[in-house]
C-alpha positions as CSV (number, residue, x, y, z in Angstrom):
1,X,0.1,2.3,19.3
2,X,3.8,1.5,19.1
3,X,4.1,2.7,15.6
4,X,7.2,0.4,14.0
5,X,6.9,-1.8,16.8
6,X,6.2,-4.9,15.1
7,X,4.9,-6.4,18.3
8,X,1.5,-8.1,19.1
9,X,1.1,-5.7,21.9
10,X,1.1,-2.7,20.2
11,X,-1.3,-1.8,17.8
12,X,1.1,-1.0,14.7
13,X,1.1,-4.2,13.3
14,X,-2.5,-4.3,13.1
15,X,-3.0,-1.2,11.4
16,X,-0.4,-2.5,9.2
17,X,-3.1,-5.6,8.3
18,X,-5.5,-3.2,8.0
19,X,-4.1,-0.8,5.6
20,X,-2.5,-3.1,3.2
21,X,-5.9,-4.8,2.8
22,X,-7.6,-1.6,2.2
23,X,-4.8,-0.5,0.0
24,X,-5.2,-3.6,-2.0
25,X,-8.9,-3.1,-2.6
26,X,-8.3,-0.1,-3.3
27,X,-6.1,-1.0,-6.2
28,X,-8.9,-4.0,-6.9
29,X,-11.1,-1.8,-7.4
30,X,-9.9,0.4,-9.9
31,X,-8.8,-2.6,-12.1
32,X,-12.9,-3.6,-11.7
33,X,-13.5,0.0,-12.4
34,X,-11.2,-0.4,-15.5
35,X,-12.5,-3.2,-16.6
36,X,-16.4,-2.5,-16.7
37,X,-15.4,1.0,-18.4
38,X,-12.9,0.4,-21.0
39,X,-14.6,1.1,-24.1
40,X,-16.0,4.2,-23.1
41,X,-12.7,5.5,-21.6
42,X,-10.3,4.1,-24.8
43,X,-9.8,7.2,-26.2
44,X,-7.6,8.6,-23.1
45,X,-6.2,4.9,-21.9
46,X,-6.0,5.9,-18.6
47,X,-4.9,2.0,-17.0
48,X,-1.3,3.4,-17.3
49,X,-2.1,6.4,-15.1
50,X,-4.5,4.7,-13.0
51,X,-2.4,2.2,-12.0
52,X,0.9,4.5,-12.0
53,X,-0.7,6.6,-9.4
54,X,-2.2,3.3,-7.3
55,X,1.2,1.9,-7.2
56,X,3.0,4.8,-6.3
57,X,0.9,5.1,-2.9
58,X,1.3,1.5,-2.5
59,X,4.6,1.2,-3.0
60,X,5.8,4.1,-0.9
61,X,3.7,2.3,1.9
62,X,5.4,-0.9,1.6
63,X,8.5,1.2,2.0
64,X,7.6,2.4,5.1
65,X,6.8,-0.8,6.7
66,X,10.0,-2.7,5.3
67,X,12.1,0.4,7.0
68,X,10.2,0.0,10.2
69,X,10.6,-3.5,10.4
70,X,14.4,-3.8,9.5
71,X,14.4,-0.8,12.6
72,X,12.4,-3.3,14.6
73,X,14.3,-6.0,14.4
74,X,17.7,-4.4,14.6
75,X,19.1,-4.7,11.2
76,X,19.6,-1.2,10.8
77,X,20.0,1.2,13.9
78,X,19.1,4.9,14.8
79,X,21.3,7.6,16.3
């Protein structure tokens, strides 16, 4: 698996494809879902909190593989 290994070897950077293209129709999707229900749902506007919540598990993923990768290739080092 190699996890933070961002070598072709390993299968980390795979998953990493895999997930942030799941991840991003994840987040898609609920902008479709959004869409096609809007009228019915205006009275509680969720977008806001639909989106707030998407992005937070999105965000804190892209996190995790920017600090792998900087490990990876050395920028920053572990004790």
């Amino acid at each position: 698996y190699g996890e933070g290994k961002f070598d072709w070897s390993h299968g980390y950077p795979y998953l990493a494809v895999v997930l942030n293209f799941s991840q991003s129709w994840a987040l898609y999707c609920l902008v479709q879902f959004y869409a096609v229900t809007k009228d019915k749902l205006a009275s509680i506007k969720p977008l806001a909190k639909f989106l707030t919540f998407k992005s937070i598990i999105f965000l804190t993923w892209w996190q995790g593989i920017a600090v792998a990768f900087l490990f990876s290739t050395g920028i920053f080092k572990g004790s």
